[in-house]
C-alpha positions as CSV (number, residue, x, y, z in Angstrom):
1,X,-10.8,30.7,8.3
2,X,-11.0,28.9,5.2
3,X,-14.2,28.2,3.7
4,X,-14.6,25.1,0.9
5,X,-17.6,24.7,-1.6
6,X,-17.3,22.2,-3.7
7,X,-20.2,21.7,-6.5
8,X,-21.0,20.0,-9.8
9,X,-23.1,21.3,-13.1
10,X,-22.4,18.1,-15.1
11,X,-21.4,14.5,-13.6
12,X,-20.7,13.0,-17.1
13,X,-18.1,15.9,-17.7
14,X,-15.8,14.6,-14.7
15,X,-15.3,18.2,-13.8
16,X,-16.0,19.6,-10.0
17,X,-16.7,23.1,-9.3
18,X,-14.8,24.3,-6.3
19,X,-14.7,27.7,-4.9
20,X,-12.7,28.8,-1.7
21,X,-13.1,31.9,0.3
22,X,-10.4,33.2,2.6
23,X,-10.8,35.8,5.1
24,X,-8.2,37.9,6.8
25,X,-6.1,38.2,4.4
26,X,-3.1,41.4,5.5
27,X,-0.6,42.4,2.7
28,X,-0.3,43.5,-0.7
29,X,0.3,39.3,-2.4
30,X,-1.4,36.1,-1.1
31,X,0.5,32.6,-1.5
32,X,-2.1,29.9,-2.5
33,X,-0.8,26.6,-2.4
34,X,-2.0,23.0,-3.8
35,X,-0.6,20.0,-2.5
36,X,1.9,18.1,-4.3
37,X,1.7,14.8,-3.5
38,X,-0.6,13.2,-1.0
39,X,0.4,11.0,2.0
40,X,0.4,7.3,2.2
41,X,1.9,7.6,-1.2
42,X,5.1,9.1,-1.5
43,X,5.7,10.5,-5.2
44,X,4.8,13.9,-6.3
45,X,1.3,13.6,-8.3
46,X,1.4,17.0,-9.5
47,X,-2.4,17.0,-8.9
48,X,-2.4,20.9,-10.4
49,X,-2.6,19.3,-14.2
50,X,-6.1,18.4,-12.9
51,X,-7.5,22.0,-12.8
52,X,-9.2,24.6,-15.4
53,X,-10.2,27.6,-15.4
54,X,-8.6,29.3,-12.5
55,X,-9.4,32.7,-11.4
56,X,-9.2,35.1,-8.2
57,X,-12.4,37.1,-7.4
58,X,-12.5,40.6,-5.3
59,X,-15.7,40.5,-3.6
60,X,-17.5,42.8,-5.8
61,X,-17.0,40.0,-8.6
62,X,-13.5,41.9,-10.2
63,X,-11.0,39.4,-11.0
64,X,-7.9,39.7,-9.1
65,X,-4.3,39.4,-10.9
66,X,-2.4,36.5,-9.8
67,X,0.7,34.6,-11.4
68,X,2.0,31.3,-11.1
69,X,5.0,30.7,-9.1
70,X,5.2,26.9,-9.7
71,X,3.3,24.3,-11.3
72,X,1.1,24.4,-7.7
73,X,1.8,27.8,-6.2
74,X,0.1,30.7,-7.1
75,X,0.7,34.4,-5.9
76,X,-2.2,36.9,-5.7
77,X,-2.5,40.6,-5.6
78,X,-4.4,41.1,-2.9
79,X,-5.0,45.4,-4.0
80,X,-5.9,45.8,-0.1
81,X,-8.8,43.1,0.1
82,X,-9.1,41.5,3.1
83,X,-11.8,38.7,1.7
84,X,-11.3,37.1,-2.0
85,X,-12.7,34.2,-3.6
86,X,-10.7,30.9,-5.6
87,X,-12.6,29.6,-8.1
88,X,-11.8,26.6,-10.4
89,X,-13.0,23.0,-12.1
90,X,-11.2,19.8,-10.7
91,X,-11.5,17.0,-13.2
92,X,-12.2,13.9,-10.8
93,X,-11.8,10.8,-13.2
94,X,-9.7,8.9,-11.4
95,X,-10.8,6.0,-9.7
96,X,-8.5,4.3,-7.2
97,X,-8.2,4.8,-3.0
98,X,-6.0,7.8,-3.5
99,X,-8.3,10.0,-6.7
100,X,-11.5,11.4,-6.5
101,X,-14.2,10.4,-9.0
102,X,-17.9,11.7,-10.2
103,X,-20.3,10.2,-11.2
104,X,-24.3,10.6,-11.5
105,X,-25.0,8.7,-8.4
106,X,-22.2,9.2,-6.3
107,X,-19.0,11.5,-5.7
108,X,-15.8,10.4,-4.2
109,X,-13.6,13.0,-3.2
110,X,-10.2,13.4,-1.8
111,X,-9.4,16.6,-0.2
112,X,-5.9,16.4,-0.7
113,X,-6.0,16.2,-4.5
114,X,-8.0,19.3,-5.5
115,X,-8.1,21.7,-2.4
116,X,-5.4,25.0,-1.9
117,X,-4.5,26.7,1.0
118,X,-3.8,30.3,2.0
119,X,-0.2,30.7,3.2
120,X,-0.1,31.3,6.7
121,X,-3.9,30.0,7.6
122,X,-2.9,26.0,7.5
123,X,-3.5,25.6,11.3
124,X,-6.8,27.7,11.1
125,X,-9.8,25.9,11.3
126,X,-12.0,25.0,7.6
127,X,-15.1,24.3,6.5
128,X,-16.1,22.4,3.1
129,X,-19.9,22.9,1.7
130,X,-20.9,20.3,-0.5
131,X,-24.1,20.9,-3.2
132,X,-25.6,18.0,-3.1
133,X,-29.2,15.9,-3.7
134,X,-31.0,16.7,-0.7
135,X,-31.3,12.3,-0.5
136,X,-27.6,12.1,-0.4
137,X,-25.6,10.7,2.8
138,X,-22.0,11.3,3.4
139,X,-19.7,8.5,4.2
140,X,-16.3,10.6,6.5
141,X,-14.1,10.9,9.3
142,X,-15.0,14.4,9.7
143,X,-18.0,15.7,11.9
144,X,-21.0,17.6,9.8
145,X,-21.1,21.4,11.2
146,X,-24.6,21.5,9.1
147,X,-26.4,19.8,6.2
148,X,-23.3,18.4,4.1
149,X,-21.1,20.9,5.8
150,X,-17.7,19.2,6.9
151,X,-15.7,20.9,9.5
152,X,-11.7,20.1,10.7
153,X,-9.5,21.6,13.1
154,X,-7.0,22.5,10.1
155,X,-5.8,22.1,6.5
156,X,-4.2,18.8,7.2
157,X,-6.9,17.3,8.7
158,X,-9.6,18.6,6.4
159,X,-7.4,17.2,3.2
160,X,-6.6,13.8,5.2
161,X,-10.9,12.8,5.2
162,X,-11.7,11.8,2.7
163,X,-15.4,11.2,1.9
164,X,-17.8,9.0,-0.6
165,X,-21.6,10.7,-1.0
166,X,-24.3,9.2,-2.5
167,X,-28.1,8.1,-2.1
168,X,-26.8,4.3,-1.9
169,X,-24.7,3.6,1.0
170,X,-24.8,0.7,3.1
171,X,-23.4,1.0,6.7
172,X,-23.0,-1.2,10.0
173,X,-21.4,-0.4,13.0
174,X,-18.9,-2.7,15.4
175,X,-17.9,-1.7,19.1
176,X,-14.5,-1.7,20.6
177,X,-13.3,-0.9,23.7
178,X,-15.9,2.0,23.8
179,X,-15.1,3.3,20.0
180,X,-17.3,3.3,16.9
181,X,-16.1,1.3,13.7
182,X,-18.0,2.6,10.8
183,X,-18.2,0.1,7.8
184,X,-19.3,1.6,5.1
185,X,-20.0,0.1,1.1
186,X,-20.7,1.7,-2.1
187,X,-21.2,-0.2,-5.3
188,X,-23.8,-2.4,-6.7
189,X,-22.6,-5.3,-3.9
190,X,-24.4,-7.7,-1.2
191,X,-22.1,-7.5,1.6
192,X,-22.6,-10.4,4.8
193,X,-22.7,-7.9,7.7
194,X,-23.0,-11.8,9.7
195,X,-19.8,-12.1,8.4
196,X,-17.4,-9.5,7.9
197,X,-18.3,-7.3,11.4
198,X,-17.0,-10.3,13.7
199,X,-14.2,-10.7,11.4
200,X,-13.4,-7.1,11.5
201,X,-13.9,-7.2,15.2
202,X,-11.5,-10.3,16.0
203,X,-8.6,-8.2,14.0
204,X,-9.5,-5.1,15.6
205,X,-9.4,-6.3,19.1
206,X,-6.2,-7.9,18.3
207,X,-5.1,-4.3,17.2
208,X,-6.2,-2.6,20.1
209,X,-4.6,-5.2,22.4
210,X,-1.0,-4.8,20.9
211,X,-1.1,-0.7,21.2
212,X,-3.1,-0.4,24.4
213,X,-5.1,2.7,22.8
214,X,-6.2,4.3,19.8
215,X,-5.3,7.6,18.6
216,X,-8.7,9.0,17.3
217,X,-12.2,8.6,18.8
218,X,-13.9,6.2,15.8
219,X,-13.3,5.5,12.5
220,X,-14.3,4.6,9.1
221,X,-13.6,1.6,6.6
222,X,-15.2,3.6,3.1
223,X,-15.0,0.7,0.7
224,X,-16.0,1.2,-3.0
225,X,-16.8,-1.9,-4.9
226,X,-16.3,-1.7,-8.2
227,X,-17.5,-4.0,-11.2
228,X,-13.7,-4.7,-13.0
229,X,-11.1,-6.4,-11.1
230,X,-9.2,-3.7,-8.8
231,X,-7.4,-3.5,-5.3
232,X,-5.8,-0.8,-3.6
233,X,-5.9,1.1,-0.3
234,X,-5.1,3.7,1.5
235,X,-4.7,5.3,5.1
236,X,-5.9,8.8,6.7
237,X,-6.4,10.1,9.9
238,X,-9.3,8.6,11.1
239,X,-10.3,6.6,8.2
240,X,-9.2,4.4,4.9
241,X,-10.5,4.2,1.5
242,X,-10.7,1.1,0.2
243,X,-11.3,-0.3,-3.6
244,X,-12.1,-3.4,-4.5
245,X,-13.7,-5.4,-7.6
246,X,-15.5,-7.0,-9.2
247,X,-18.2,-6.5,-6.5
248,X,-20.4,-9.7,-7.5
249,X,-17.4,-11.5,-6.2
250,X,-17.2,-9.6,-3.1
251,X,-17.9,-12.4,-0.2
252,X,-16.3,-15.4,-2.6
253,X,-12.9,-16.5,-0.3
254,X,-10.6,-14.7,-3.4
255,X,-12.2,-11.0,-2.8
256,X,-13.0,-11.3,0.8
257,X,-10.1,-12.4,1.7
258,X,-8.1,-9.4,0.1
259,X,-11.2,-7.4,1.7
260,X,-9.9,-8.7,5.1
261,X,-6.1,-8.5,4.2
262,X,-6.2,-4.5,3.4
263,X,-8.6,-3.7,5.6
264,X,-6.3,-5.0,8.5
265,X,-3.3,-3.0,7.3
266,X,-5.0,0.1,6.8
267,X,-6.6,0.1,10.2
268,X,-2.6,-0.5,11.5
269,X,-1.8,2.8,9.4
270,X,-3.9,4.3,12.1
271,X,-1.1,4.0,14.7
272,X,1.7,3.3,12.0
273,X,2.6,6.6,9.8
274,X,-0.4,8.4,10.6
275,X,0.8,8.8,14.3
276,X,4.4,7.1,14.7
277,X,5.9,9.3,12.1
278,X,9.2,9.3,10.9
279,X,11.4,12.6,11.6
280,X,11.0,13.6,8.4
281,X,8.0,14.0,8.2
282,X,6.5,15.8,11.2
283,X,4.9,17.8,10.4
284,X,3.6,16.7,6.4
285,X,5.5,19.4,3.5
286,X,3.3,19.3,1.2
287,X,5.2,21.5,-1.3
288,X,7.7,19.6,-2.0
289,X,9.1,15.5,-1.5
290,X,9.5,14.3,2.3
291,X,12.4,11.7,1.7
292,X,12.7,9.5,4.6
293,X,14.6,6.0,4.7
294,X,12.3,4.4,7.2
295,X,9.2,2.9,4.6
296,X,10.2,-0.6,5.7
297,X,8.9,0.7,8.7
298,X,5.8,2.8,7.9
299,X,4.9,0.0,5.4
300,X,7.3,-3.4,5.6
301,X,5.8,-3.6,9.3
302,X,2.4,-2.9,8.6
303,X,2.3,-5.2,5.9
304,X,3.5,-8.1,8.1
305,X,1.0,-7.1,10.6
306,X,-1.4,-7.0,8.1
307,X,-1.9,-10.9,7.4
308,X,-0.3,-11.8,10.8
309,X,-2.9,-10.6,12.6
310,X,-5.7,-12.0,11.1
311,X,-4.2,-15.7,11.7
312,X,-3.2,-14.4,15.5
313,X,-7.0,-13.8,15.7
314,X,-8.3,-16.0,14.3
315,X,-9.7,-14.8,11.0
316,X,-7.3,-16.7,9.3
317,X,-5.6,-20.3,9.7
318,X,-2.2,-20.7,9.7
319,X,-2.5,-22.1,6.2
320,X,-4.3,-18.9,5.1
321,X,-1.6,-16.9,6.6
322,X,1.3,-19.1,4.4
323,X,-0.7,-18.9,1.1
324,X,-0.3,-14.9,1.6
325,X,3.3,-14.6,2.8
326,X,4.1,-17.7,-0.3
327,X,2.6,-15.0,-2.3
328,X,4.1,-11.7,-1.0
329,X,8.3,-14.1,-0.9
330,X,6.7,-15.1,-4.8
331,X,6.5,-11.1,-5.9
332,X,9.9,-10.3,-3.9
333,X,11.9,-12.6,-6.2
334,X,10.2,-11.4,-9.5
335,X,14.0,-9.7,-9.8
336,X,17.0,-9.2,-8.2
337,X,17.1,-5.9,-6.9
338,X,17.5,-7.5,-3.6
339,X,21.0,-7.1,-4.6
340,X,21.5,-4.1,-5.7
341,X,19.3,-1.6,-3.5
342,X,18.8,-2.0,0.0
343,X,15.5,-1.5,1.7
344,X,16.4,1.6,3.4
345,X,17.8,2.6,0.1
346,X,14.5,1.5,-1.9
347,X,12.6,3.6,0.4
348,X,14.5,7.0,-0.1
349,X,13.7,6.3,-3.2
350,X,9.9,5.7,-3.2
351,X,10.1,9.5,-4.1
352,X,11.9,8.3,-7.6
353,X,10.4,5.4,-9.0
354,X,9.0,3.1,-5.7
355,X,5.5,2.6,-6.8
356,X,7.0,1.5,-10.7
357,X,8.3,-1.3,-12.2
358,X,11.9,0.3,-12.8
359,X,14.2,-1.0,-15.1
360,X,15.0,-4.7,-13.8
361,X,17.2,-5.6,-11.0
362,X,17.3,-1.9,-9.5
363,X,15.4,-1.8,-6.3
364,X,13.2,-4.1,-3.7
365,X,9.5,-3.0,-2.6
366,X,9.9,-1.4,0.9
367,X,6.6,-3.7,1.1
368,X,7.7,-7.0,0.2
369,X,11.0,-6.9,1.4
370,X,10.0,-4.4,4.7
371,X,7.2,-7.6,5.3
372,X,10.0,-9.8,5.3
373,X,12.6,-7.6,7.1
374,X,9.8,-7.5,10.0
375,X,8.7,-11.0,10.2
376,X,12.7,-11.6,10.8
377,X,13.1,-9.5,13.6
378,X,9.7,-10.6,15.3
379,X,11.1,-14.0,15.4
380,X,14.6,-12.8,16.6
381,X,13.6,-11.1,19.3
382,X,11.4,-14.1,20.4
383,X,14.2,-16.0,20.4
384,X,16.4,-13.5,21.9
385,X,14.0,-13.6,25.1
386,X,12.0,-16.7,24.5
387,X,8.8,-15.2,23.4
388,X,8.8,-12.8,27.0
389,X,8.8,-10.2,24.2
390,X,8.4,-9.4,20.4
391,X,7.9,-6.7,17.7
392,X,5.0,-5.9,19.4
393,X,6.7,-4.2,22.2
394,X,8.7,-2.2,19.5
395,X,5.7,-1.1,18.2
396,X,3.9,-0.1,21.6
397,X,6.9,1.7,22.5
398,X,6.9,3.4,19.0
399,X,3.7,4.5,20.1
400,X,4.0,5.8,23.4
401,X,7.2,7.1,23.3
402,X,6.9,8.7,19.9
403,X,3.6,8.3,18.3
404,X,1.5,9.6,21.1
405,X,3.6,12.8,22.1
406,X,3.8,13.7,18.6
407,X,7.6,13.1,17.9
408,X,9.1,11.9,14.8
409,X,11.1,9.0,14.8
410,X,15.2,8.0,12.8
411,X,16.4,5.1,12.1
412,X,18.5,4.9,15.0
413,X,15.4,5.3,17.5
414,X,14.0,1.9,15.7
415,X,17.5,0.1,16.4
416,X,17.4,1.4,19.8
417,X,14.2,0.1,20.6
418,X,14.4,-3.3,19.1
419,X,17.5,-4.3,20.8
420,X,16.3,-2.8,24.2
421,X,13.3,-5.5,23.9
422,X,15.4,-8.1,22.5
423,X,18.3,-7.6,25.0
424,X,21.2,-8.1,22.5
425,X,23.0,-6.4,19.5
426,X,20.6,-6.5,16.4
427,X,23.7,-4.7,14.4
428,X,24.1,-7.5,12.2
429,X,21.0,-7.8,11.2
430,X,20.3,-4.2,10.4
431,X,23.3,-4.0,8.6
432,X,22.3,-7.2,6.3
433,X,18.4,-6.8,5.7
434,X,17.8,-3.3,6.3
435,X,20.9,-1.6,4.9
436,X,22.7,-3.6,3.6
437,X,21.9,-6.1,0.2
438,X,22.4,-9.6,1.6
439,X,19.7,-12.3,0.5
440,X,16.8,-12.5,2.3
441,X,16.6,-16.6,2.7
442,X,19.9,-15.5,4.7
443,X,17.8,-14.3,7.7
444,X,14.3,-15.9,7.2
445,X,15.4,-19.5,6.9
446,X,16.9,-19.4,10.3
447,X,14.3,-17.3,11.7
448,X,11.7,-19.7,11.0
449,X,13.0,-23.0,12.2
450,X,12.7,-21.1,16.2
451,X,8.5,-21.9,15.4
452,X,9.1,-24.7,13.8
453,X,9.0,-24.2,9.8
454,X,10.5,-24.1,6.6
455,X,11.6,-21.8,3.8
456,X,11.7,-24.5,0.6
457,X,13.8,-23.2,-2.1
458,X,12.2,-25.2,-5.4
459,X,12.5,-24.8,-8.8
460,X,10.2,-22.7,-11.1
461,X,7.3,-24.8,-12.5
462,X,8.3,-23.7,-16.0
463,X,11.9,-25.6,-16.7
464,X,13.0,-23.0,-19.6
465,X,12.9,-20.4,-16.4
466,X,14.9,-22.7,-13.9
467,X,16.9,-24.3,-16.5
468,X,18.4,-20.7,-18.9
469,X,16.9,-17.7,-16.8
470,X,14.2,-16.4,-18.6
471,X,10.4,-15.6,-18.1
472,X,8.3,-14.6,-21.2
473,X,5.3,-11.9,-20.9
474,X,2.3,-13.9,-19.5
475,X,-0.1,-10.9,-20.4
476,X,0.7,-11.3,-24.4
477,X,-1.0,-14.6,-25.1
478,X,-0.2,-13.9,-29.0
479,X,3.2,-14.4,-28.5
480,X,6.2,-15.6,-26.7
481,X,8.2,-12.1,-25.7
482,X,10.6,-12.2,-23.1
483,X,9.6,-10.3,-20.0
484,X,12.5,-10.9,-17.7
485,X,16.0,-12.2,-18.5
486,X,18.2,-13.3,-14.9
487,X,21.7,-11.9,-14.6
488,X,24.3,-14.2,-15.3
489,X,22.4,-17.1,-16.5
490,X,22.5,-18.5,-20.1
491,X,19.6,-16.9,-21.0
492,X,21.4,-13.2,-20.6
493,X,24.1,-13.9,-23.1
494,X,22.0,-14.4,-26.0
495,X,18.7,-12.6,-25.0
496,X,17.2,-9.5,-24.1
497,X,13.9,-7.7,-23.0
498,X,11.2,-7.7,-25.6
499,X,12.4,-10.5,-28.0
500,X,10.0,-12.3,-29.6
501,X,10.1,-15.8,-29.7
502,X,8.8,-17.5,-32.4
503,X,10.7,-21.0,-33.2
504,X,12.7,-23.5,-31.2
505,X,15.4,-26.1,-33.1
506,X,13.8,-25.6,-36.1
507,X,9.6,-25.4,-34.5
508,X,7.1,-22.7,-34.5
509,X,6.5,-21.9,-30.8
510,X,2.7,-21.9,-30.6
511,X,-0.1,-22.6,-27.9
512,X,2.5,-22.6,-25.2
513,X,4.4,-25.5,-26.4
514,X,7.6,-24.4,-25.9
515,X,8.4,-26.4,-22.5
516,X,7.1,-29.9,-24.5
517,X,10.0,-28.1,-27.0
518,X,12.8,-28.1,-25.1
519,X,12.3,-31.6,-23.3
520,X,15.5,-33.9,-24.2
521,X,17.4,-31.2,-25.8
522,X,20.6,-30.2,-24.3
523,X,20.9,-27.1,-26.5
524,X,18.4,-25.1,-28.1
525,X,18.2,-23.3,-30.8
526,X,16.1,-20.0,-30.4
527,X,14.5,-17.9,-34.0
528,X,13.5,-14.7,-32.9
529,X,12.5,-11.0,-33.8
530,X,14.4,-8.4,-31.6
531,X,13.5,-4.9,-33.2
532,X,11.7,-6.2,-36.2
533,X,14.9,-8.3,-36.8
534,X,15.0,-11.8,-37.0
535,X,17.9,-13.5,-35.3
536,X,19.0,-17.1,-34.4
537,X,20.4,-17.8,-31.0
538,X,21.6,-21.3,-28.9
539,X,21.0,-21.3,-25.4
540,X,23.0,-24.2,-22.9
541,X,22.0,-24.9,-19.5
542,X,25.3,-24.0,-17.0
543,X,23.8,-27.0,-14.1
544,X,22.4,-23.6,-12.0
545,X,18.8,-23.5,-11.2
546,X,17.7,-19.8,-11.5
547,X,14.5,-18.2,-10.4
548,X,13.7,-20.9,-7.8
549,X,10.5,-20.3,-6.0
550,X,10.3,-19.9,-2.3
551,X,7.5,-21.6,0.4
552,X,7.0,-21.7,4.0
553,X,5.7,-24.5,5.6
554,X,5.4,-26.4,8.9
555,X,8.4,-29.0,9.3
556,X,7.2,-32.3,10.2
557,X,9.9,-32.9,12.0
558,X,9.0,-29.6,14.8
559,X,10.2,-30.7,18.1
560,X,7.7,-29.4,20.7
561,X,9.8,-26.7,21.4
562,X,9.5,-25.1,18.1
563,X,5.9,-26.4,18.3
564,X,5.3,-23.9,21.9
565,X,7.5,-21.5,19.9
566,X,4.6,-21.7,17.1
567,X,1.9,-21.4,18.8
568,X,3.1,-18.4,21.0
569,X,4.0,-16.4,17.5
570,X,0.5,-17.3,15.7
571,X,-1.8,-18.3,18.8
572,X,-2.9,-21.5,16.8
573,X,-1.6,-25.0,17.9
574,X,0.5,-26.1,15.3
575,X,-1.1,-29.7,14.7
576,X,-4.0,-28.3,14.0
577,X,-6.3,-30.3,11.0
578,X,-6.6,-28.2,8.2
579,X,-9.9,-28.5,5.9
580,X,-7.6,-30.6,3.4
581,X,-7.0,-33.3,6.1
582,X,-10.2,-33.1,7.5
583,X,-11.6,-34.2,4.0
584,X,-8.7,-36.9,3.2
585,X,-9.7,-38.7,6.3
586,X,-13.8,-38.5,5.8
């Protein structure tokens, strides 16, 4: 049974001290192993370039030999001890939902980036000792076995809780069906409990109500507000980390809202990838990547479910819920990978270069497009069975039939189980939007006219990016430098990545005046630096519009059908009067 301590001499440093002891140890060598990547993310982190000073104790204090195998394995001459001792600093400076950070008032941890384990004792039970102020409370998914003693059933479980301590949390509780939902805050932040627990509630009920049950007995929302601008989150067993700034903003409608929004897709992690796991990954290998093709699954679907669910009960309207998916269709189209990757393709690739940039027109997010990908086949099997059933069933089934017995899922199960609930071949569409490259307006378009709305393909706002192809750097206010040149458009015969823009027929391009610029001019003459280099180039409109923007809305025209088809998809009548209206009419 492994034992974890886990101890600090100076916060400013950044540097944890943990020790592990391991028992029962029979051989001559002992395999240590740190994980190399951490779930919910799936890259290798190589979170071994984080430790110093590593050693191997007998226990009389003698150091043990040991060698490196690879840059997160380490083999250990045992010389006939059953007990020995692992001793090392973790530098914990990194402050997002899936690092661990220290600080003088509080510690953040995650397990999973800074904790070994003994070859062959994975499925043992473990304990993890923290040294804390005597003042400090711990925020976890894991039960205390004693003062700031943690205790799981295993290795997995121990590095998938993670935990915030400090002398400064603030907590409330919400009831569900008989289960404790911990809300927990740290940060120098004033959050409205009178607000955000019924809100939590309504989406949580709404949860509950599409799976029928929930896999763990509570659970725990650990936000950390920070004072910068920041967002991310990220699932675990029982629990999420959340991290969110600036925190004086946190219950203005911009922050809350993205406080609702990830807190509702994190808490669907609960069911989706932490229990209804793909094949491949049940159980976890942490040694090494887990490529699986099914992340428009494990996050496309929960990101749909995300926002959908907070306008199905009622935390959001209906217009709420469009500004979010006008935004998610907005960062889809920042390129064209659409097509050139598909999103089962994308999400093999997660493993490669999912969570970056890229080089332009490579890939799709298994996020953005998955979201989309999902939304499409809710509405089609509506139609298919005029709304008797939905996505939902999939994802209930997923769960019962999968999920809850502990079996890993393929592709082909997903098929299976959406066409079984929407009584007809889905082949075409899996071929086209999961793996296959075809546009996505293809499928949506369609989709959405069955509840009565639009998908409005309009121009981009600036007419150099409509009219030639090209967006410039928004972030580099000192200059005009392209940041994205279209395929195929005029733009991508005379420029490239990086230029610098600095005159237009003859003007210096300053204070963003280069759309007044090109007003009346047919052809445009474009001075520029590329390399240090200054170059001359004419640009001529072809009659295409490129980059066009995309926007759902309600049609105006909905027959009542659609209109019944609405409200059955959102549960919100589709006349209702939004705030706008309400305000036009006093």
């Amino acid at each position: 049974m492994p034992h974890y301590h886990l101890s600090f001499l100076n916060p400013l440093s950044g540097y944890l001290q943990i020790r592990t002891h391991i028992e029962n140890i029979a051989g001559p060598e002992l395999n240590l192993q740190l994980p190399a990547w951490r779930p919910g993310r799936y890259e290798l982190q190589n979170f071994a370039q984080k430790l110093q000073g590593f050693e191997v104790m007998a226990p009389d204090g003698s150091p043990l030999p040991f060698r490196k195998e690879t840059k997160d394995r380490w083999r250990v001459e045992t010389q006939a001890h059953q007990t020995l001792e692992v001793r090392y600093n973790f530098y914990a400076r990194q402050m997002d939902a899936g690092g661990s950070w220290l600080a003088s008032d509080f510690l953040y941890v995650n397990p999973v980036n800074c904790l070994l384990t003994p070859e062959g004792q994975e499925q043992d039970p473990c304990t993890l000792s923290l040294d804390l102020p005597e003042e400090w409370q711990i925020a976890c998914g894991l039960p205390l076995s004693g003062p700031h003693t943690l205790l799981a059933h295993n290795f997995d479980h121990l590095v998938d809780s993670p935990f915030i301590a400090s002398a400064t949390l603030q907590q409330q509780v919400y009831q569900e069906q008989g289960i404790l939902f911990h809300v927990w805050f740290q940060g120098d932040c004033t959050p409205n409990w009178k607000q955000i627990l019924p809100h939590f509630q309504a989406f949580t009920k709404e949860q509950l109500a599409l799976f029928g049950t929930f896999p763990v007995k509570d659970y725990h929302f650990l936000n950390i507000i920070l004072p910068y601008q920041h967002y991310h989150g990220v699932e675990h067993l029982n629990s999420t980390v959340i991290t969110l700034g600036p925190s004086e903003q946190l219950m203005q409608p911009a922050l809350y809202k993205e406080l609702l929004g990830v807190s509702c897709h994190e808490l669907f992690h609960t069911w989706n990838i932490k229990q209804i796991r793909p094949k491949e990954m049940l159980p976890y290998d942490f040694t090494r990547e887990n490529y699986f093709r099914t992340g428009y699954v494990a996050e496309g679907v929960t990101t749909y479910y995300g926002d959908y669910l907070l306008a199905r009960s009622g935390v959001f309207t209906a217009d709420q819920y469009f500004q979010e998916l006008n935004t998610l269709l907005k960062r889809h189209t920042v390129d064209q990978g659409e097509q050139n990757l598909s999103v089962a393709d994308s999400s093999f690739d997660t493993w490669l270069d999912g969570y970056k940039p890229g080089i332009p027109d490579r890939k799709v997010s298994i996020y953005h497009k998955g979201c989309i990908a999902a939304l499409v086949l809710d509405l089609e099997i509506r139609r298919a069975t005029q709304n008797a059933r939905s996505l939902d069933e999939v994802k209930r089934r997923m769960w019962l039939e999968f999920g809850k017995p502990g079996i890993g899922y393929t592709e082909a199960d997903y098929q299976r189980l959406a066409e079984e609930e929407a009584g007809v071949s889905l082949e075409k569409y899996f071929q086209e939007m999961i793996f296959g490259t075809t546009a996505f307006d293809t499928w949506l378009a369609p989709a959405l006219e069955y509840v009565g709305c639009l998908l409005e393909k309009e121009p981009a706002v600036l007419g150099y990016e409509s009219l030639y192809g090209f967006r410039l750097n928004p972030t580099i206010t000192a200059a005009s430098v392209v940041s994205y040149v279209a395929p195929n458009s005029p733009a991508s015969m005379v420029l490239s990545v990086d230029d610098e823009l600095i005159a237009i027929n003859g003007r210096k391009l300053e204070n963003g005046n280069l759309v007044n610029l090109l007003k009346g001019h047919h052809e445009a003459e474009l001075t520029l630096f590329r390399q240090k280099t200054l170059k001359t180039v004419k640009l001529k409109p072809d009659g295409k519009v490129y980059l066009p923007q995309y926007c759902v809305k309600k049609n105006p025209s909905a027959t009542s059908e659609q209109q019944a088809n609405f409200k059955a998809w959102l549960k919100q009548d589709f006349k209702n009067t939004t705030k706008e209206e309400k305000a036009t009419k006093a």
